[in-house]
GUDO-757471 format. One record per residue: residue number from 1; x, y, z of N, C-alpha, C, O, CB in turn. Coordinates in pm, whole numbers. Glycine has a CB too. Example, Ala and Ser with C-alpha at 12.3 -4.5 7.8 and 13.67 -1.06 7.14 Angstrom:
<rs>
n/n.c1/n.c2/n.c3/ca.c1/ca.c2/ca.c3/c.c1/c.c2/c.c3/o.c1/o.c2/o.c3/cb.c1/cb.c2/cb.c3
1/1319/-569/780/1230/-450/780/1320/-330/780/1424/-332/846/1131/-447/905
2/1285/-225/708/1367/-106/714/1290/3/787/1341/114/804/1408/-60/572
</rs>
This chain:
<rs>
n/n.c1/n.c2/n.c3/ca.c1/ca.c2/ca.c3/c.c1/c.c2/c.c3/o.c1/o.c2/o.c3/cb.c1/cb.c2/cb.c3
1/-8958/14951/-6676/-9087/14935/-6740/-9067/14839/-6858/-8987/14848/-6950/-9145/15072/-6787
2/-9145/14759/-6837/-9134/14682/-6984/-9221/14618/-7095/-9246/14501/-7068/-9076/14591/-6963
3/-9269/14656/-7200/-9428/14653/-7285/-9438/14508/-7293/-9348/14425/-7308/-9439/14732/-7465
4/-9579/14488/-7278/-9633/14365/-7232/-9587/14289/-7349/-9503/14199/-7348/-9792/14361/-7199
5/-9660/14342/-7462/-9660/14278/-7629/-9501/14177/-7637/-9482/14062/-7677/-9652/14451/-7778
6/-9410/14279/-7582/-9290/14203/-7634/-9166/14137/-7501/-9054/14086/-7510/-9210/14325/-7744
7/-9252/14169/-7392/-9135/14119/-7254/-9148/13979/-7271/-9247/13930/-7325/-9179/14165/-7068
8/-9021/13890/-7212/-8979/13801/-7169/-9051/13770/-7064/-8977/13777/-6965/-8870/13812/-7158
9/-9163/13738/-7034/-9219/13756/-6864/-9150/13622/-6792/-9147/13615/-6669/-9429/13748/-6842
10/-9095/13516/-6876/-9017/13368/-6741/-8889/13480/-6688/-8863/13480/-6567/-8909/13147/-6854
11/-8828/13553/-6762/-8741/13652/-6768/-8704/13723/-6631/-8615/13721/-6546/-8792/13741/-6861
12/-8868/13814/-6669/-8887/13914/-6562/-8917/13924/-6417/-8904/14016/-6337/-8960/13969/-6595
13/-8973/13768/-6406/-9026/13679/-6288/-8929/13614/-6213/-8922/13603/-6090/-9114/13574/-6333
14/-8848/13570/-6307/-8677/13466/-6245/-8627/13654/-6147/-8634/13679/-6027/-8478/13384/-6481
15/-8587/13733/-6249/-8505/13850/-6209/-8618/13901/-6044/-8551/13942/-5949/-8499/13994/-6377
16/-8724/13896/-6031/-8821/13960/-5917/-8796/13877/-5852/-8785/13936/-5744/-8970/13988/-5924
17/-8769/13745/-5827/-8773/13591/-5737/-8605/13620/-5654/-8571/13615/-5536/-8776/13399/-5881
18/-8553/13641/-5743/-8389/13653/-5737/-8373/13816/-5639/-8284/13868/-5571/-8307/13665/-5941
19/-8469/13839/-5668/-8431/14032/-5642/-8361/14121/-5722/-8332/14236/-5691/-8344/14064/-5525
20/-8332/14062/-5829/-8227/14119/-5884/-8318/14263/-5934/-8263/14366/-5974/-8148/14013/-6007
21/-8465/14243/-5922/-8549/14403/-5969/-8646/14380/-5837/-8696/14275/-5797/-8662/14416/-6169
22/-8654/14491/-5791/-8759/14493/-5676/-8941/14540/-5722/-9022/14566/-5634/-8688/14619/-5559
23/-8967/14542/-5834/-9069/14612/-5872/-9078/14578/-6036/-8972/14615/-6087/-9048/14765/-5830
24/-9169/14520/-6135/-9122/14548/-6264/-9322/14604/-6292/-9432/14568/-6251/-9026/14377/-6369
25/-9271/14698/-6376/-9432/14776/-6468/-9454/14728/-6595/-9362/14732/-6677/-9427/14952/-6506
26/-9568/14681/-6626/-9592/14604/-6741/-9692/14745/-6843/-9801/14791/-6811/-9692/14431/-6686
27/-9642/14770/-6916/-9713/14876/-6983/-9756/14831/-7125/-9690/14786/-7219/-9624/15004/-6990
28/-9909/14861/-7109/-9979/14861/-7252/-10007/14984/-7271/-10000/15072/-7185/-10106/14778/-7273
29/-10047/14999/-7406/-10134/15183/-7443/-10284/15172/-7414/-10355/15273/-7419/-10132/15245/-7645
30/-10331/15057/-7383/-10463/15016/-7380/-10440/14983/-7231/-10363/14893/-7197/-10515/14895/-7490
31/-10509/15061/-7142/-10543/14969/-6983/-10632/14916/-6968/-10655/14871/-6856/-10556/15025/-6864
32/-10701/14901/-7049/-10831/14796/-7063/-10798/14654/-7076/-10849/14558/-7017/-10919/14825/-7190
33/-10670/14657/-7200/-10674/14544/-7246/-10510/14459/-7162/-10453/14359/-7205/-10687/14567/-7428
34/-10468/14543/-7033/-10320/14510/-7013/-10347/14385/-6938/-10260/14300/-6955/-10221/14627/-6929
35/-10483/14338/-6830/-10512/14238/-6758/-10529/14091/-6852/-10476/13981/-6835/-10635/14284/-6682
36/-10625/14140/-6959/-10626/14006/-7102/-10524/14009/-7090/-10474/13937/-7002/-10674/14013/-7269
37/-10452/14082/-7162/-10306/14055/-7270/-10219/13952/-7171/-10151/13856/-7206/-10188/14235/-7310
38/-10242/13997/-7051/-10105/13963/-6906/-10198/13792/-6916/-10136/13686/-6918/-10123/14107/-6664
39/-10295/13798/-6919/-10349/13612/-6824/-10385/13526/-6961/-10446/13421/-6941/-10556/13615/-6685
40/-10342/13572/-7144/-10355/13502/-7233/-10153/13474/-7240/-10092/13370/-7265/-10461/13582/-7364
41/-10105/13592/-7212/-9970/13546/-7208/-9916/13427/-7114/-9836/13348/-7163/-9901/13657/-7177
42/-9952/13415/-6997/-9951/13410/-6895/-10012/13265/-6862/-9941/13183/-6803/-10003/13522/-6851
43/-10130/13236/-6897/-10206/13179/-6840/-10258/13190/-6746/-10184/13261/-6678/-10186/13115/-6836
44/-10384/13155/-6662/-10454/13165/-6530/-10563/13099/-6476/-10666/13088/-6543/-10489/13269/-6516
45/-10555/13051/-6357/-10655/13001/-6322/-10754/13092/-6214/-10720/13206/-6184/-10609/12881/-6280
46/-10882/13026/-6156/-10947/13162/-6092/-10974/13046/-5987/-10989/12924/-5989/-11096/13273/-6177
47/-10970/13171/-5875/-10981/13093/-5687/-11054/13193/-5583/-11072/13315/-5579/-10792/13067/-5597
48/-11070/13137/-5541/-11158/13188/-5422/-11138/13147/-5289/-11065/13050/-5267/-11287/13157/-5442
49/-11197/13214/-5192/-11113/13245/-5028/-11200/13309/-4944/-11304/13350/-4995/-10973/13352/-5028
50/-11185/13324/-4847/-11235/13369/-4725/-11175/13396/-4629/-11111/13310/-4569/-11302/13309/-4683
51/-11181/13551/-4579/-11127/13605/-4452/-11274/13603/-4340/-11369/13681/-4331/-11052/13782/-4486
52/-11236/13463/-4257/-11340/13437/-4196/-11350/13458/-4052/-11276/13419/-3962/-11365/13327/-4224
53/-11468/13534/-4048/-11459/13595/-3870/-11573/13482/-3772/-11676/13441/-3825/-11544/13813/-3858
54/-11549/13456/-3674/-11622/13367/-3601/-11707/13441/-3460/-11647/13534/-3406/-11513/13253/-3560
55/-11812/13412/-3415/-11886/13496/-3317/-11826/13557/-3220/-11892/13634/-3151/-11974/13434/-3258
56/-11690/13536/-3195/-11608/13565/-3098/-11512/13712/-3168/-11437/13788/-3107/-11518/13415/-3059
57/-11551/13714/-3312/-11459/13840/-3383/-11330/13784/-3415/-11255/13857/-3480/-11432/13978/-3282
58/-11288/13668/-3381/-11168/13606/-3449/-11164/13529/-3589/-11255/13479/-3655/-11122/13516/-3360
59/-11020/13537/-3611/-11011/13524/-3779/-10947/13385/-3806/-10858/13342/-3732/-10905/13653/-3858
60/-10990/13321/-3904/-10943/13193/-3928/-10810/13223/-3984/-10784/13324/-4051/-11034/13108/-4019
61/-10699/13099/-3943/-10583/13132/-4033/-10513/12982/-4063/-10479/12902/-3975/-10470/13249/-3954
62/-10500/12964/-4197/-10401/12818/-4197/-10260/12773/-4171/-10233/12843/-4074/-10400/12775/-4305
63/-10170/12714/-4191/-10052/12753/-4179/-10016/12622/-4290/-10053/12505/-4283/-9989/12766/-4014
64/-9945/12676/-4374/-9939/12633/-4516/-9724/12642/-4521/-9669/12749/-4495/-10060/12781/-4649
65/-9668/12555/-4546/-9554/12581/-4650/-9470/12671/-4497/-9399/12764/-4534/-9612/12699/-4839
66/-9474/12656/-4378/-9444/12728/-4285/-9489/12854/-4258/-9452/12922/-4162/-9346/12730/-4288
67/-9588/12894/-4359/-9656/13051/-4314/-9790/13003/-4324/-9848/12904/-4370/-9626/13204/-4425
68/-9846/13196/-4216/-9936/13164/-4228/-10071/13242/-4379/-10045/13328/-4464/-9947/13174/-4086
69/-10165/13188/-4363/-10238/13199/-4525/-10359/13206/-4483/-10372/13191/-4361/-10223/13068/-4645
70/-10462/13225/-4547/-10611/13225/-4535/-10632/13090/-4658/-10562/13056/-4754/-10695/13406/-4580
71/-10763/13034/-4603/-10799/12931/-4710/-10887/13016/-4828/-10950/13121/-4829/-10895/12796/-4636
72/-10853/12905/-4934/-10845/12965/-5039/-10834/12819/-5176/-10767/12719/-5149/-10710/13078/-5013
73/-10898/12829/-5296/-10816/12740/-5395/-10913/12723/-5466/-11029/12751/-5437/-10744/12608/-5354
74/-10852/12647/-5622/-10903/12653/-5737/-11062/12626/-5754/-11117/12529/-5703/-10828/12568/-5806
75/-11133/12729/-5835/-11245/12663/-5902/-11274/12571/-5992/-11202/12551/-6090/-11293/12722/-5940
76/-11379/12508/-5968/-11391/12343/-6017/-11484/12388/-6142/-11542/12497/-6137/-11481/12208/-5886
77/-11496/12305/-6250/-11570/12326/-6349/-11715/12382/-6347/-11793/12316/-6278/-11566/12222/-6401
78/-11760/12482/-6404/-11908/12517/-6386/-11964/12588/-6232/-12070/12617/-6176/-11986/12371/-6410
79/-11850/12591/-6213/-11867/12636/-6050/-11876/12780/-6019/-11767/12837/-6016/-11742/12589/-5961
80/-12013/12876/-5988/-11929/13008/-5910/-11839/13036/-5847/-11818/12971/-5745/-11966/13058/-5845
81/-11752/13145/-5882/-11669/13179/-5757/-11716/13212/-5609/-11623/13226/-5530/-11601/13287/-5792
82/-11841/13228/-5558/-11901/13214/-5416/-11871/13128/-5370/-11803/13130/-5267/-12018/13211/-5392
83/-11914/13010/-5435/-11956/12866/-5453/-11796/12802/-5428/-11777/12704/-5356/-12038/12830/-5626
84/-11707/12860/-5486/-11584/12811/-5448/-11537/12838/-5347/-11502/12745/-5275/-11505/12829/-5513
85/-11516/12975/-5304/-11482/13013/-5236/-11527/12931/-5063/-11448/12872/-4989/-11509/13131/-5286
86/-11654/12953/-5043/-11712/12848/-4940/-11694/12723/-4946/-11683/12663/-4839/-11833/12847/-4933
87/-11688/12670/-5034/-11643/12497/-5037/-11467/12473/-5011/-11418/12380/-4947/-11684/12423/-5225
88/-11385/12598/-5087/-11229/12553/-5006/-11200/12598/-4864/-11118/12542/-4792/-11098/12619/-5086
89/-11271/12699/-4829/-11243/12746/-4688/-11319/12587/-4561/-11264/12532/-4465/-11352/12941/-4673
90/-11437/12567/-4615/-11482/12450/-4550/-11405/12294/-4618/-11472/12204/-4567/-11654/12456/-4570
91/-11335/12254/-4676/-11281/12213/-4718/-11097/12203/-4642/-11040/12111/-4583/-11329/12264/-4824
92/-11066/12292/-4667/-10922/12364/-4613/-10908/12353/-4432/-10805/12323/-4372/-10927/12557/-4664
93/-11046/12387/-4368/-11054/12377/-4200/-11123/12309/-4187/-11136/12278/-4069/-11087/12476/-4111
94/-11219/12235/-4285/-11396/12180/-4153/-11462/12245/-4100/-11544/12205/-4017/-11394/12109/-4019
95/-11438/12410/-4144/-11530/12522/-4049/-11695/12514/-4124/-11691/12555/-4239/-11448/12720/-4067
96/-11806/12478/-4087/-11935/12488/-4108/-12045/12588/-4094/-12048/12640/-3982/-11962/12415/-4059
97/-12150/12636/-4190/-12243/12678/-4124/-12172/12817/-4204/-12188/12899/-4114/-12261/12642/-3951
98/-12118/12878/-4294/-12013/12962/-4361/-12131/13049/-4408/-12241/12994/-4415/-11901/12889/-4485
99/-12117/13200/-4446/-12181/13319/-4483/-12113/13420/-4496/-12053/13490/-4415/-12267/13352/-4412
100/-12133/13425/-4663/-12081/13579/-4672/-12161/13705/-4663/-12279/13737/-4674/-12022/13596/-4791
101/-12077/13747/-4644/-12091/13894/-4600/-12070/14005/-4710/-12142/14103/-4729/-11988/13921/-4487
102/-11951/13969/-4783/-11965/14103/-4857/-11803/14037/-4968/-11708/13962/-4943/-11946/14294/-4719
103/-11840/14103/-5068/-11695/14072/-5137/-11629/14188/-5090/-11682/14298/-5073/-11685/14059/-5312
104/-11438/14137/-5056/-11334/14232/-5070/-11251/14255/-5154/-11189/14361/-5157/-11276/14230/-5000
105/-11233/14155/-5240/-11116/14198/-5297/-11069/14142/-5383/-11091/14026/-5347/-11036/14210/-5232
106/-11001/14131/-5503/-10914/14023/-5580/-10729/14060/-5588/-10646/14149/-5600/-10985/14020/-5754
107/-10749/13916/-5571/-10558/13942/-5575/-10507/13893/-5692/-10578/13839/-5776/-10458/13854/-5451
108/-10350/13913/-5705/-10319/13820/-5821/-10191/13810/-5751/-10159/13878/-5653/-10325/13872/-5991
109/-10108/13705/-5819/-10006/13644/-5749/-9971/13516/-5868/-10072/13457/-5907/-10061/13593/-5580
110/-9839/13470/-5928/-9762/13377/-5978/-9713/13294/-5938/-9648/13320/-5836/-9699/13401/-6018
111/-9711/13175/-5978/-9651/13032/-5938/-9661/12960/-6035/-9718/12977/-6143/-9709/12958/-5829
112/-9573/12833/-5975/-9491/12770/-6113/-9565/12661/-6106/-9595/12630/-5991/-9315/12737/-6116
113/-9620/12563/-6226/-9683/12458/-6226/-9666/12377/-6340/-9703/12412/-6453/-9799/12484/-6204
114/-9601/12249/-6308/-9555/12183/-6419/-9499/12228/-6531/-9540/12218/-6647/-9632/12127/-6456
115/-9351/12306/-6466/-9267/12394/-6501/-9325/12491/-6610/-9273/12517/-6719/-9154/12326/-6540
116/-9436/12538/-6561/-9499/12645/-6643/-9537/12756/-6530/-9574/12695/-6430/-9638/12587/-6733
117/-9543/12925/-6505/-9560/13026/-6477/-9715/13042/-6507/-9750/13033/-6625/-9465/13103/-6535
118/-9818/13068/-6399/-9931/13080/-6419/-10001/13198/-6330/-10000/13174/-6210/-9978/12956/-6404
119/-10053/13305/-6363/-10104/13385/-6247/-10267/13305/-6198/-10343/13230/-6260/-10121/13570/-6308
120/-10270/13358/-6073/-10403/13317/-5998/-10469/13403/-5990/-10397/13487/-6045/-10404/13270/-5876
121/-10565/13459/-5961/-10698/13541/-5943/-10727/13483/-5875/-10744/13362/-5885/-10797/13569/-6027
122/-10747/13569/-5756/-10796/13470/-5625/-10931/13644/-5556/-10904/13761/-5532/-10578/13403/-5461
123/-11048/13573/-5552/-11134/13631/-5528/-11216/13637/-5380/-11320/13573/-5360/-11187/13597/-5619
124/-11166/13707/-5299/-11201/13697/-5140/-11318/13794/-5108/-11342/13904/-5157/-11067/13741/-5039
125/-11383/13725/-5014/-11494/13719/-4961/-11455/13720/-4794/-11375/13644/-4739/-11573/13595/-5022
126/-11545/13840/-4725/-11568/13837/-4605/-11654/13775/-4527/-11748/13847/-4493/-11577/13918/-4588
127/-11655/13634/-4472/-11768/13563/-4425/-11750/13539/-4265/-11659/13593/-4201/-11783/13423/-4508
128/-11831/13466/-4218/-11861/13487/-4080/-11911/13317/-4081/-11946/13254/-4180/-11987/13630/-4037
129/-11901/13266/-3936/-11957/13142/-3892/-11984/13156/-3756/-11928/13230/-3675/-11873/13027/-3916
130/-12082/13072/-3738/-12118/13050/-3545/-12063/12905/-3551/-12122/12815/-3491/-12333/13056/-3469
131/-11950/12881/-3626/-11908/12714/-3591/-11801/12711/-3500/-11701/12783/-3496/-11854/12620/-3726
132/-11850/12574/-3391/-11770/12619/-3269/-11724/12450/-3243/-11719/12395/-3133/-11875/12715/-3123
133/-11694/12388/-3375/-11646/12278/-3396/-11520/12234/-3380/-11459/12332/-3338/-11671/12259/-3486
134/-11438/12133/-3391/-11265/12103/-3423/-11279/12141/-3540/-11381/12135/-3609/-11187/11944/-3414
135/-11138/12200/-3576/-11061/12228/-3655/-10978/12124/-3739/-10900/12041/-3692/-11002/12300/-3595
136/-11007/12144/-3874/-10935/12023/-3960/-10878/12042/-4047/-10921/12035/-4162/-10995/11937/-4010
137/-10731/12078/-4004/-10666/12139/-4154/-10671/12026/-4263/-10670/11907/-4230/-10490/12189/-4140
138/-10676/12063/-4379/-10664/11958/-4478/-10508/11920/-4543/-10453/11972/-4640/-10758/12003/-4591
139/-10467/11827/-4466/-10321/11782/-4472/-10290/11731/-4646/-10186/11768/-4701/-10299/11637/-4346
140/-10352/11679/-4691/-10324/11666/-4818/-10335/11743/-4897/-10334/11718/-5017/-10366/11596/-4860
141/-10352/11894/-4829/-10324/11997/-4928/-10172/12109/-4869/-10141/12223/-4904/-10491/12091/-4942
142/-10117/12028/-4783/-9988/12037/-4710/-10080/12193/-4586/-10020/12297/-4560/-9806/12090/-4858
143/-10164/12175/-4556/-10189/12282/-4465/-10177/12215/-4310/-10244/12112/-4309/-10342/12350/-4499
144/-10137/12231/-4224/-10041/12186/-4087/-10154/12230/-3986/-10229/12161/-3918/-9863/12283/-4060
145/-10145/12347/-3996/-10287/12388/-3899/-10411/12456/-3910/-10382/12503/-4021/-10259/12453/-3811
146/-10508/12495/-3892/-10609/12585/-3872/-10657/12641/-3742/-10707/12579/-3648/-10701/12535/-3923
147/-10640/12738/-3748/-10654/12811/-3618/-10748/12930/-3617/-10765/12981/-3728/-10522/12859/-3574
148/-10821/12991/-3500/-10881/13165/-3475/-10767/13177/-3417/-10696/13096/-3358/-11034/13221/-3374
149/-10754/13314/-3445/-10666/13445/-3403/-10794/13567/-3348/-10912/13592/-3372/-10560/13514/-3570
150/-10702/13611/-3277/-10784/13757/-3234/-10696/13820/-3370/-10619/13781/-3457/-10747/13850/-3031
151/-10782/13974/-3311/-10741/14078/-3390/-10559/14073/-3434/-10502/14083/-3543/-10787/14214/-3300
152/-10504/14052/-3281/-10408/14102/-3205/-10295/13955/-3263/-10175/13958/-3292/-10463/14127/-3015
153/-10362/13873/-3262/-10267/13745/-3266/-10263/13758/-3450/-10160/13764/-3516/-10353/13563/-3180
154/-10381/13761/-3494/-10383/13805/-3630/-10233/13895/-3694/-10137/13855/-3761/-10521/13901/-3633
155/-10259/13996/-3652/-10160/14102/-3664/-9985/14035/-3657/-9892/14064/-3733/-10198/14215/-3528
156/-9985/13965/-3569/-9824/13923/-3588/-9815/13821/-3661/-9706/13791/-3710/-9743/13887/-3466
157/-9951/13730/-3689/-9913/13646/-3809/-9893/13683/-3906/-9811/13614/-3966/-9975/13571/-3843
158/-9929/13764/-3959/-9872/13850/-4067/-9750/13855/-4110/-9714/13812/-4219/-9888/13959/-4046
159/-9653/13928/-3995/-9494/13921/-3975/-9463/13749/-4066/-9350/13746/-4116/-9445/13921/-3756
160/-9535/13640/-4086/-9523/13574/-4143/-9618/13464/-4254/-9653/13346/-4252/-9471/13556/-4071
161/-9635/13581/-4346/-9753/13527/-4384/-9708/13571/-4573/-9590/13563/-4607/-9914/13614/-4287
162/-9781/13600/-4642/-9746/13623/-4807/-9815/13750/-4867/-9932/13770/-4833/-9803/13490/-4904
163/-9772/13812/-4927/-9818/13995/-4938/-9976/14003/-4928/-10055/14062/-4855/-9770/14082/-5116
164/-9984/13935/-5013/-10161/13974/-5047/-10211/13947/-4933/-10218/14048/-4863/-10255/13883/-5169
165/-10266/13810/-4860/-10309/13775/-4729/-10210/13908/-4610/-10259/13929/-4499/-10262/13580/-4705
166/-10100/13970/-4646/-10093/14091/-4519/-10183/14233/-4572/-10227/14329/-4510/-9898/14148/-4487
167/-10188/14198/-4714/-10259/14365/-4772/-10434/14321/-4714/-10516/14380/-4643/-10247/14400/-5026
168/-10434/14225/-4765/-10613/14213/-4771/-10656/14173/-4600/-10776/14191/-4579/-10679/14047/-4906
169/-10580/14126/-4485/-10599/14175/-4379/-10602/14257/-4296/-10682/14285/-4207/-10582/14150/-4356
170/-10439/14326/-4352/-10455/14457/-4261/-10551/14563/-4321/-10543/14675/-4270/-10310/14530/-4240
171/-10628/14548/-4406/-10706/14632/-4502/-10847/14587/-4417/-10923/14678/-4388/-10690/14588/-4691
172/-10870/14496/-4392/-10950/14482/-4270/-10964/14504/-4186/-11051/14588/-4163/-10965/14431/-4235
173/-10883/14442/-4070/-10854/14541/-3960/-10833/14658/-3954/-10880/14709/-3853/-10776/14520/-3908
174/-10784/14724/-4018/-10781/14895/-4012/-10925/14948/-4019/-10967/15039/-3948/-10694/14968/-4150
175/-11004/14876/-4121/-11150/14907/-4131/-11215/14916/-3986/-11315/14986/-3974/-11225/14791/-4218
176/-11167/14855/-3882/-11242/14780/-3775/-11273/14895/-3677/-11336/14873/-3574/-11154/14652/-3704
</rs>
């Protein structure tokens, strides 16, 4: 366990990357205030995403960095997070014609950016399309493919995919 006020967090992040700790707890006396304290220490930016189902009940999936990912990425100035969220998923594939359905979920997750440690807030949305268009991954954002998955094909992408995108899917599918 280690109190927010005074941890090393480049520290605690190198040691979780490494394995050298499988788990670290960030403890304030205030749980109100442990999410501020963590993204003013920290820094953060906010993103948005879509676990997107198509008339057929299949799920969009990208394949990013050799795994696979849901689209997803930064909000632009003045922008809702809805508003983002639908513009990187159509953005990320070329999928059209986009509707949400319902919010699921927020994640958080760290990465390094211009040798600085930044958490993301990434805010997903369950949407749906009748687009029965090509597929266009957006290569200059290093994404390789875009694809539907069934339920079933879904499920083993996972086996290679990044925690949150396996929590916030199989948290879906189980719903189903």
């Amino acid at each position: 366990m280690f109190l927010l006020k005074s941890v090393d967090l480049e520290y605690v992040i190198r040691k979780l990357q490494r394995n050298d700790l499988s788990e670290a707890y960030l403890y304030h006396p205030d749980a109100e205030k442990l999410l501020p304290m963590f993204k003013k220490r920290l820094g953060y930016i906010n993103a948005g995403g879509g676990l997107v189902k198509n008339t057929k009940g299949e799920l969009l999936f990208i394949e990013r960095n050799k795994k696979w990912d849901l689209p997803k990425g930064r909000a632009e100035g003045g922008e809702n997070i809805e508003t983002t969220s639908l513009r990187e998923v159509e953005e990320e594939t070329g999928v059209e014609n986009l509707s949400i359905e319902r919010f699921l979920q927020e994640t958080y997750h760290i990465y390094k950016s211009k040798g600085q440690y930044k958490l993301k807030v990434t805010y997903w949305y369950l949407m749906s399309t009748d687009f029965n268009g090509q597929l266009a991954p957006q290569l200059e954002e290093g994404i390789t493919k875009a694809v539907w998955k069934t339920n079933g094909e879904a499920q083993e992408a996972l086996d290679n995919s990044y925690a949150n995108v396996k929590l916030l899917t199989k948290a879906y599918l189980d719903s189903l």
